[in-house]
N, C-alpha and C positions, 0 to 999 in steps of 0.2 A: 827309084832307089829308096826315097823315104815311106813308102806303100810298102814297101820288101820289108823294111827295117821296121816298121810298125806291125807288121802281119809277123813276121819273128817275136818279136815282144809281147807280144798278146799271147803268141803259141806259147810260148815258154812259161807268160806267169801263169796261163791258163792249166800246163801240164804239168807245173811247179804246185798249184793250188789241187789240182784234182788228186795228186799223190801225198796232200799230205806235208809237202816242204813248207819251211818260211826262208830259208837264205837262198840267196843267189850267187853267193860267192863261189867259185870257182876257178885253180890252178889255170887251166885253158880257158879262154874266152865260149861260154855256152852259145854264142852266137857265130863264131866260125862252120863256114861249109866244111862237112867231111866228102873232102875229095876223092872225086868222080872213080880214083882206078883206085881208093881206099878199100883193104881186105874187107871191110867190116859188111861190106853190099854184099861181096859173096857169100858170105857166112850166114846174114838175114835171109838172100834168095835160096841155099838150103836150109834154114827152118820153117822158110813157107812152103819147100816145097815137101817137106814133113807136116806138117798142118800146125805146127807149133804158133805161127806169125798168123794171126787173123785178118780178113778182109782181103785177102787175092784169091778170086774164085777158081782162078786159072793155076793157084800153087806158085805163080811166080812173081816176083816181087821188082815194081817199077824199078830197074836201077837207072832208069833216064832222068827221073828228079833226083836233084842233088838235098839233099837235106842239112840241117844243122844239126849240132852234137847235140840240142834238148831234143830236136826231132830223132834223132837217132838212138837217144835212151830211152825216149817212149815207147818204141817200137820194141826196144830190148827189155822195158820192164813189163809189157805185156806178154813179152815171151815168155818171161822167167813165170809169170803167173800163170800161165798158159803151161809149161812143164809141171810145176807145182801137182797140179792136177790130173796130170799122166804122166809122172813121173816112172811108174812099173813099167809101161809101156814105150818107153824113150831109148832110142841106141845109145850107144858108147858114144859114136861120132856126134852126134848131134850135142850130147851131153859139154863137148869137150868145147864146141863151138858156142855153146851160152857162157861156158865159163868165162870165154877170149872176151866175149862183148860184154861181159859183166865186167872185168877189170878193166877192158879196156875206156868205158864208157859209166866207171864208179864213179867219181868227183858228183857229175850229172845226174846219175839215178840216187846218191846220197842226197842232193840237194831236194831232190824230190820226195824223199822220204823214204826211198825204196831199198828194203836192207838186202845186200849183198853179201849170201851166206859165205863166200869164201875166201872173204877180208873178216870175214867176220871169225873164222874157223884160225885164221891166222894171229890175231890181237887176242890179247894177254883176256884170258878171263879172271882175272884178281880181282876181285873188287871189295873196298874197305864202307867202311861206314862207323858209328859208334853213338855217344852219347853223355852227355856231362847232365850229374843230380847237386843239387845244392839245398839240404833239407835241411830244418830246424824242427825240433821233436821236443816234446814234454808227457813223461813216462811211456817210454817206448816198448821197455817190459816189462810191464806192469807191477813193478817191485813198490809202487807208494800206493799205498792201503788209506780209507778215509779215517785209520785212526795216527797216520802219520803228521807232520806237521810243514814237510816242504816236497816238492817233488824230484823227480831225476828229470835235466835235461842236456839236450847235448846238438849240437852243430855240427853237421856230417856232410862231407863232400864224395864225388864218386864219378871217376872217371873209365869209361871202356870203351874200346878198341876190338871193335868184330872186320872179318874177313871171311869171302867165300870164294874158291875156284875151282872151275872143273879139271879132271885130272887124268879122267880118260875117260868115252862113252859108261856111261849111268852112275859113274861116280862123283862124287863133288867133295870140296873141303870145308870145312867149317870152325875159324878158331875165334877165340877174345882173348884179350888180355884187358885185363881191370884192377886199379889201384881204388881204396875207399879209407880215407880218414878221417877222425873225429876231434874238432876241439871246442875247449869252453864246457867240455863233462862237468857237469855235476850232480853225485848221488845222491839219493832220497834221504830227506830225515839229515841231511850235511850242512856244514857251514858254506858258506858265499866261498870257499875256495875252489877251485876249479882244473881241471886237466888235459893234457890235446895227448892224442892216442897218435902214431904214423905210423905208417905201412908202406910196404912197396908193391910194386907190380907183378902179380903172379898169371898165371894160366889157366883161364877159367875152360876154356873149349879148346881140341884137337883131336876133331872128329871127321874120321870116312864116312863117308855114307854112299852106301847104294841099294841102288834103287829100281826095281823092273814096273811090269803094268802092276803086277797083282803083291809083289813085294818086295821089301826092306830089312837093308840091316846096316847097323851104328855098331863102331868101333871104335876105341882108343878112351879122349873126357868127353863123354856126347851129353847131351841135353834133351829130358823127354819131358811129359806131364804124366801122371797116372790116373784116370778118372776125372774129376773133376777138379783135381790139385789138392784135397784135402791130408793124403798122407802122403806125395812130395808132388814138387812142380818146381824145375829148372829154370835157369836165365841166371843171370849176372851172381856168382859167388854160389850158385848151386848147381855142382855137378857130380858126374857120375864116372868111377872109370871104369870100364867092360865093354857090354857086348849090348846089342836090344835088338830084337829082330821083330818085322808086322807082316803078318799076311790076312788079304783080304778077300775076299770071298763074297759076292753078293753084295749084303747091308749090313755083312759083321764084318767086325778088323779083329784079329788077337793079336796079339805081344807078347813077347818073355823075353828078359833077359837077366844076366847076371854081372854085380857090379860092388868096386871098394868105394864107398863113397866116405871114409874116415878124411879125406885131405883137402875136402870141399871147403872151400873158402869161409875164414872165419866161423867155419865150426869150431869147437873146442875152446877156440878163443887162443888159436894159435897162427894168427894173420901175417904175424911179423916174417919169421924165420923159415916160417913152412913147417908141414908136422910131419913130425917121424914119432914111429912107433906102431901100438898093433892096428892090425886093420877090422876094420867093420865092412864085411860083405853081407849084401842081402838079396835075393832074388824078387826080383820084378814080374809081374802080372797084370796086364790090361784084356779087358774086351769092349768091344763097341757096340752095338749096336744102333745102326742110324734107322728112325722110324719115317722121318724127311727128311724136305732137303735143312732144315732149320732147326731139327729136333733128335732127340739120342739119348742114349742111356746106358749106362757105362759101369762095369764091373772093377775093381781095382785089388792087388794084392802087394802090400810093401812086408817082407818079413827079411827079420835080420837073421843071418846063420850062425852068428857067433856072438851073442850078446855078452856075453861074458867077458869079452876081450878090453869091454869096457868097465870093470870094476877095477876102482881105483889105481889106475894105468895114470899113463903120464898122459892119456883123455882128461879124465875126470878125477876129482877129488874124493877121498871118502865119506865127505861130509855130503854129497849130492846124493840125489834118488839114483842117478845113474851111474855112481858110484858104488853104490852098495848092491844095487840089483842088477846091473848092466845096463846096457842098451838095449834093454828089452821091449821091443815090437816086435809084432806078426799083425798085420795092421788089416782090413777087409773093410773097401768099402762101396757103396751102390749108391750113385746119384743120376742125375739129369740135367739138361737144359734143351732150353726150346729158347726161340724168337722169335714175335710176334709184332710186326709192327715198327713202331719206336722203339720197345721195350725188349730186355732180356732177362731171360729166370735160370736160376738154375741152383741145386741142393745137393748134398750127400750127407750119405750119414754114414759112420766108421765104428768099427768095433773094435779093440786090441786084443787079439786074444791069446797073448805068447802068454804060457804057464809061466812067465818066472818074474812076472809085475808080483809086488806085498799083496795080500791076502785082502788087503781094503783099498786097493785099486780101481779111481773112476777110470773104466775102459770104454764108456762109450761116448757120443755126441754126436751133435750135427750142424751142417752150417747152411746158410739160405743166402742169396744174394738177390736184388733186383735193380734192374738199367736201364735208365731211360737216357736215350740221347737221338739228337736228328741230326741227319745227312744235310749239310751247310750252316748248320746251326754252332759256333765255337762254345755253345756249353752241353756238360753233361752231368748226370748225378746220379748217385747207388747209395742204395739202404743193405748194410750187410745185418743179420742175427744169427748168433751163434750160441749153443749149448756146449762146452766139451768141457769131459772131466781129465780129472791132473794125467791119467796118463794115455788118453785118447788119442792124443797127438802129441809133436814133437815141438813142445811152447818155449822151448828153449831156443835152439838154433834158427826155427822159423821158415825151415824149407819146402811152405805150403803156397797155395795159390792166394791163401786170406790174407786183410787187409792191413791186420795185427795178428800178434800171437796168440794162442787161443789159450792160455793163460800167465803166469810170472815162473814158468820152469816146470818142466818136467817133473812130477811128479808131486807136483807141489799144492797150490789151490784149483785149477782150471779156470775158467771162467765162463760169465753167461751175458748175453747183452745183446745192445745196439750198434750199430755204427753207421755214418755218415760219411760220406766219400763225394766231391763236388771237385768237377774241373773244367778249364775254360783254358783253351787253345788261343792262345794269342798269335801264332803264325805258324804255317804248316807242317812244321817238326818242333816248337815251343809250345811250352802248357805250363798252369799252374796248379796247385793241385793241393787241396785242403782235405785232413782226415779229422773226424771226430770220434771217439767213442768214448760211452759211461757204461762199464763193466759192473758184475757182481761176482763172487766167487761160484764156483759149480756147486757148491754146500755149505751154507753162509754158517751156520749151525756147526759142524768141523771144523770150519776155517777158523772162526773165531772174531770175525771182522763181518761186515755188510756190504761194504762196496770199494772199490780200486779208486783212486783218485784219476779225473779224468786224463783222458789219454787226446791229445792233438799231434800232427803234425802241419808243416807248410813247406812245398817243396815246390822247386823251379826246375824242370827238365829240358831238358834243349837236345835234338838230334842231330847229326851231319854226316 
């Protein structure tokens, strides 16, 4: 009896270890015989004698040894591997007999590791996750000039709440919701008084997606990157509402789509109440082109269709650039990245070319990044350089992929510089994460000034 029970014990951590488990917990006793006139024998001896059950030369399956429930989900998890792989060629009947032994003998092949697609097709695909920011900033847009005498800083918190579920074959859901507040404001060039901003929870994503081999399409607030993020790039407080559709083809991807994105989080600097009033629609354009598997190069097109809608609207003020001229972008841009190594590169460079920017419009720039970081190593570090003039990008709102704003506002100075970017992961979803930059105007000579007072921030991330 104790030779039975040890030859059990060994089967079982042996067939527990070889799939993959680590518990052994189990509803039924994993060590109970399944009895001798139990259905589950005849259901195995028809799958061996379909060739599904491996190792009976003869197609039929000892039902004279009595086996144990681990013994008996071995058998069944090698069947289920064993259909996996002839699946096209399986009958109905056979079909419906793995399923019996798959629930019936789940607790067992779960502990083993062994996923069971039709408990699995049953439980909730919902799944949540999210992420708390806890940042302290000094000149965050670049409003303190080296001929000022104090800087802007401020203490910003940020909470989001992402979700995904599938909703029928090749569709899935995608939504957030994110609240971000700010206290302890203080403007540049101001006295020691100081202000706390609060906001509530709005809706950053609520997006369809679906999706075949060769293509996509996003509907409702979805979330994309165009290029290499230089004239927009989504996530947290940047979205889009419309349509974006990708089809792929080979080693190119294209894109288009059409979207209002006037309501996008803390644009306009209308967080609180939510924005009403006109919209700003613009048409989306991507291509890809992948050269490997590590390397690409990437076409991008942001143009607004109705810039106008932004002159002095309950948007913008008349005293802004984008007040008096619109929201005038039609944005084109070509960049790259590759990864080599440790390291990662990658550039663009943008042009504005909507006719209805002022006459002495910086429309072009460009921006460079480089990454080095190792796989088990918890640090990393980026050197970004950037060139863009006042209306190359959109340095106001900031709904690029860059590190900072590419200048103190739209239409305003631009700027040109370095930046420093250093982080170190202290636990699997925790990081900290230090930014540096010392900026100059895009045309120190225009501007009037030489350089921006430096810009830091320090931020705590946490995932769950």
């Amino acid at each position: 009896m104790k030779l039975r029970m040890k030859r059990q014990l060994v089967l079982a951590l042996g067939i527990s270890l070889m799939f993959g488990g680590t518990s052994l917990a189990a509803v039924v006793n994993p060590f109970d015989d399944v009895p001798a006139n139990h259905w589950a024998y005849d259901s195995i001896s028809k799958l061996a004698q379909a060739g599904i059950v491996d190792g009976y030369s003869d197609g039929k399956f000892k039902g004279g040894n009595v086996l144990t429930r681990y013994e008996m989900a071995a058998v069944v998890g090698k069947a289920m591997s064993n259909e996996a792989k002839q699946s096209n060629q399986l009958k109905a009947e056979n079909k419906v007999e793995l399923e019996k032994l798959e629930a019936e003998f789940s607790t067992e092949l779960n502990n083993m590791g062994v996923r069971v697609a039709k408990l699995e097709e049953n439980a909730s695909s919902i799944k949540f996750g999210g992420g708390v920011r806890l940042r302290y900033q000094v000149n965050p847009s670049l409003k303190a000039k080296n001929t000022g005498i104090s800087d802007q800083s401020r203490i910003q918190e940020r909470l989001n709440i992402d979700m995904s579920a599938k909703v029928i074959d090749k569709v899935n859901f995608y939504g957030d919701i994110s609240n971000e507040w700010t206290s302890n404001g203080r403007a540049q060039d101001a006295s020691l008084h100081t202000t706390t901003t609060d906001s509530s929870f709005h809706i950053d994503r609520a997006e369809l997606a679906w999706k075949n081999s060769d293509y996509s399409v996003s509907a409702g607030r979805f979330w994309t990157r165009l290029g290499q993020g230089i004239t927009w790039n989504s996530g947290v407080g940047n979205y889009l509402d419309g349509f974006y559709g990708t089809y792929k083809f080979d080693k190119v991807s294209v894109s288009a789509g059409y979207a209002d994105f006037s309501s996008c989080y803390n644009v306009f600097g209308n967080n609180t109440t939510g924005y009403t009033g006109n919209s700003l629609n613009a048409f989306l354009g991507n291509v890809k082109f992948d050269l490997a598997k590590n390397a690409s190069i990437t076409i991008a097109n942001f143009k607004v269709l109705n810039p106008e809608n932004a002159k002095a609207s309950t948007i913008t003020s008349t005293t802004s650039p984008t007040g008096r001229y619109g929201y005038a972008f039609d944005q084109w841009a070509v960049g790259g990245n590759i990864k080599s190594g440790n390291f990662g590169f990658n550039a663009e460079v943008v042009e504005n070319k909507s006719k209805d920017v002022p006459s002495d419009a910086q429309t072009k720039g460009y921006v460079t990044k480089l990454n080095w970081g190792v796989k088990g190593i918890p640090y990393s570090i980026g050197v970004e350089y950037f060139k863009l003039g006042n209306w190359a990008t959109d340095s106001t709102y900031w709904k690029t992929a860059m590190w900072m704003p590419g200048g103190n506002g739209t239409g305003n100075d631009g700027a040109k510089g370095f930046g420093l970017v250093t982080q170190y992961n202290f636990a699997s979803k925790a990081n900290v994460q230090f930014r540096y930059y010392k900026l100059k105007p895009y045309d120190e000579k225009k501007s009037g000034f030489s350089s921006y007072r430096p810009a830091y921030a320090l931020a705590v991330n946490f995932g769950f």
